[in-house]
N, C-alpha and C positions, 0 to 999 in steps of 0.2 A: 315252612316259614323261611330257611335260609335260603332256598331258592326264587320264591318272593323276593329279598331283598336284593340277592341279587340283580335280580332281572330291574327292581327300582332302578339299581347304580347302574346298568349299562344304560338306562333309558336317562338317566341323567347326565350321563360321559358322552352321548351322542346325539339324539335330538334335540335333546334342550340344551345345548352345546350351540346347535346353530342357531337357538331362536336366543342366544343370549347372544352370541354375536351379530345376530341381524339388530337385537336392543340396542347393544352399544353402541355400533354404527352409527343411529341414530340420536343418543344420546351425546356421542363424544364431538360430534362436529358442531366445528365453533367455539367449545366450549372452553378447554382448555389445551395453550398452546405448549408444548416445550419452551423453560426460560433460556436466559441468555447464558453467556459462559461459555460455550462450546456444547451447548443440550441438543439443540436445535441438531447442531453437524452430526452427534453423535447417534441421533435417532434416525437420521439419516441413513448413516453408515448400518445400521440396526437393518432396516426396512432393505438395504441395498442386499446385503448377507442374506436375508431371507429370500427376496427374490432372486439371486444368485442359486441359490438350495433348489427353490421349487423348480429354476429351468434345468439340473441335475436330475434330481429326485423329483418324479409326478407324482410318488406315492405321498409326497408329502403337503403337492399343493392344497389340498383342503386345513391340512394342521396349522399350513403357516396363515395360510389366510385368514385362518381365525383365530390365531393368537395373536398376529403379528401384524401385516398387510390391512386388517379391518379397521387399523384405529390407526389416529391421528396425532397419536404422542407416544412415549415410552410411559409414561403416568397411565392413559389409560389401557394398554396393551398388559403391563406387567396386574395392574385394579383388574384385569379379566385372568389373568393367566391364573392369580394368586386367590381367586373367587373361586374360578371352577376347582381347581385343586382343594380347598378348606369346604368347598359347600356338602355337605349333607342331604339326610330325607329331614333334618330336621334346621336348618340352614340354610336359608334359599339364597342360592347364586348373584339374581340379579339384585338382593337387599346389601349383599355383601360386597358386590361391585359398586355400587351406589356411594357404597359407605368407602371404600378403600379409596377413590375417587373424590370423595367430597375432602377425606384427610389429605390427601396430597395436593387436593387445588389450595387446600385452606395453610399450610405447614409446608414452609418454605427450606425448614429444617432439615423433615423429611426427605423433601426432593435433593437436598443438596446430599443426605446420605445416599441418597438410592444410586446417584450418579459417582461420587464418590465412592462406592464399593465399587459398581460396575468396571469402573477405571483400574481399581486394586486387584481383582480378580483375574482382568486381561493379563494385568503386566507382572503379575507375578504368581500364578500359576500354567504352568507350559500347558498342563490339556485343557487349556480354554484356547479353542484354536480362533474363535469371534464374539463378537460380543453378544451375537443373537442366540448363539449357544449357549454361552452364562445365563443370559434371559428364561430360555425355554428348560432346561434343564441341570443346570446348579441349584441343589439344593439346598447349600448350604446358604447363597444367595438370596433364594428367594426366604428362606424362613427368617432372614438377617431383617428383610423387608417388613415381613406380617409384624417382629418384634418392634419396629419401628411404630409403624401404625397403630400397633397396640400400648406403644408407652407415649405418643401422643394423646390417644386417647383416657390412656391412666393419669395424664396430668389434666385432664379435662373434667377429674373426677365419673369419666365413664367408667367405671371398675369391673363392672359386671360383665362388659362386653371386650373389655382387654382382656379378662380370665378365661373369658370363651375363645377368642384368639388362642391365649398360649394353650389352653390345652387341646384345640384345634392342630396348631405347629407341630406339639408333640406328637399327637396321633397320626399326621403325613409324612411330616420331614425327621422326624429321631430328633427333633432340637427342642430344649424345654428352657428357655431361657423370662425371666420371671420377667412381667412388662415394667417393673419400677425399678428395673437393675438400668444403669447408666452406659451407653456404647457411643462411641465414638464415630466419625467417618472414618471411612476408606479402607472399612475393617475385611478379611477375609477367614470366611469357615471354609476350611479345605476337606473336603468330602463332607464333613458338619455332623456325620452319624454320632449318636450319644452323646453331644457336646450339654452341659446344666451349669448354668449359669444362677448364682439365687438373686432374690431382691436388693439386697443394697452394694454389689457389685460394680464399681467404676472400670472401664476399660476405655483407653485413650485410644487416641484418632490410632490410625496405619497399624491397627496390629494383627497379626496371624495365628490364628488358630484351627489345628488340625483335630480330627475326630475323636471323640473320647474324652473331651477335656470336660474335666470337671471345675468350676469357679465356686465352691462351696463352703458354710460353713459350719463350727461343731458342738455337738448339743442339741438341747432346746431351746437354749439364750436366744431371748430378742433382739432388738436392737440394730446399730449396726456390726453385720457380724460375717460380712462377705470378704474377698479380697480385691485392691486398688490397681489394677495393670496400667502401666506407663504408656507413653506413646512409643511407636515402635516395638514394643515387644512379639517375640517369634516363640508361641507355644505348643511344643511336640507331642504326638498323639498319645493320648491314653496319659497325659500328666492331670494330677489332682493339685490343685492350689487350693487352703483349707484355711479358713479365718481372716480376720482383721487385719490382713497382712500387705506390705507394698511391693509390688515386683515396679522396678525402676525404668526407668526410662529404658529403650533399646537393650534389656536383657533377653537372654535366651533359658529357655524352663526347655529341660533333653525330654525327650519322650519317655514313658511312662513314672515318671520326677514327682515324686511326692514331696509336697513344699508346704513346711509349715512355718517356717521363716521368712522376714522381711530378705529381698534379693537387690543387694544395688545396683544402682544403673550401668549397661555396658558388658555386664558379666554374665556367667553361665552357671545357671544348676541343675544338678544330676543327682541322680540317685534318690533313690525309696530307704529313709526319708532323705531329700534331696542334700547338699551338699557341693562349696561352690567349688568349681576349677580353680586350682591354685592356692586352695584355702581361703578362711576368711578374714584372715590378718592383710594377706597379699593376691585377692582374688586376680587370676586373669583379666584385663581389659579386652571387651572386643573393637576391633579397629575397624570392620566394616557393620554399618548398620544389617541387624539380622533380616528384617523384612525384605528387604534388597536382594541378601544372596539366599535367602530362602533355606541356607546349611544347615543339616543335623547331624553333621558324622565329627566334624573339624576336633571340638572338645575332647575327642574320645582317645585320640594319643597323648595328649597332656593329663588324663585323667585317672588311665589306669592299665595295664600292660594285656587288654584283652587281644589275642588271638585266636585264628583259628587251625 
């Protein structure tokens, strides 16, 4: 039996691989264009980095050609890349490109996140050396996407088919973010592994989060019982943020920070349980936006005499 299944998924990962891109092909011309804003130049730039790759790397022109080179837009390039990767023997591929396609012609929201992260990804993480890299293989990226699609869909009262999404996401990319939790543009999961996010969750435009983060809350209380990230905030790996709680505008949460308190805007918290820089009478200000310089070390001499 395990070896059955296997042999399913490699016949899935490979022939039916090219007969869903010979589908798309077909499907996507004409259909829908990249919008305006700079979409157009940047899908470009996408398509140019690809073929730049395959005249380096031939081992790779079959991959780019059909993930990338076959379609007509970054909407339905990433609607295929984000199908084959979620589809199943129980999940057919081209029902799921259909679908991730029809949400992105129709949700203009959408698209304007999908581009909005792309841009946040490039510029502020160094090992994204292009943007067709983030495309094909950031996963923190792409599962930012599915959660997209799927809380489009959750506000459509599709429920049933957003729960299949996240626990799809969860089973490929390590990300379980609940579809009616609230995200912003221009967000970036930095490697994304273990990142749980629960349902009533607000996280504002430009913010960064690194692997392991938890957005959680405590109990079995219903209600709203997640916590509210500001714009700009910069959240370091392996930190938990638990309850009803606001992290403010442009703070920084240190890595592995257990925060069970509201964090004002500007500032830095450290420590399990977390604990602001400078105290909380006279917390530190931070003078550079975090998302910008992307720093986790800066806090650590004002905070506490660690050597080694």
């Amino acid at each position: 039996m395990y070896c059955l299944r296997i042999s399913l998924y490699v016949l899935m990962s490979t022939e039916n691989l090219e007969g869903m891109a010979n589908c798309t092909i077909a499907m996507s011309s004409g259909q829908l264009e990249p919008s305006e804003n700079g979409e157009t130049e940047l899908w470009l730039t996408i398509r140019k980095e690809a073929s730049d790759c395959v005249s380096h790397e031939s081992l790779l022109t079959k991959h780019l050609n059909a993930l990338v080179l076959a379609h007509t837009s970054l909407e339905h390039a990433l609607s295929f890349i984000l199908a084959s990767k979620l589809a199943s023997i129980a999940l057919d591929a081209d029902v799921l490109y259909k679908l991730f396609v029809d949400v992105m012609q129709s949700s203009a929201k959408v698209r304007e996140g999908i581009y909005a992260d792309l841009r946040a990804v490039k510029e502020r993480d160094p090992a994204c050396t292009c943007y067709c890299h983030c495309v094909l293989n950031f996963k923190g990226f792409q599962a930012c996407q599915v959660y997209r699609i799927a809380h489009c869909l959750w506000n459509q009262d599709k429920k049933a088919v957003a729960y299949v999404l996240q626990s799809r996401m969860s089973e490929v990319f390590g990300v379980d973010i609940h579809p009616a939790a609230r995200i912003g543009k221009g967000v970036l999961f930095d490697h994304a592994a273990g990142v749980v996010i629960g349902e009533t969750a607000v996280v504002g435009d430009n913010v960064a989060i690194l692997h392991g983060v938890t957005l959680g809350g405590t109990g079995k209380h219903g209600g709203d019982r997640h916590p509210k990230i500001g714009a700009g905030v910069l959240i370091g790996a392996g930190a938990s943020i638990i309850g009803n709680i606001t992290v403010g505008d442009g703070a920084k949460i240190g890595a592995g920070a257990l925060v069970l308190m509201e964090v004002p805007p500007r500032t830095t918290a450290v420590g399990c349980p977390a604990r602001l820089v400078g105290g909380r009478n006279n917390p530190t200000k931070l003078t550079e936006p975090p998302i910008e310089t992307m720093d986790h070390l800066s806090y650590v001499a004002d905070w506490c005499d660690y050597v080694i």
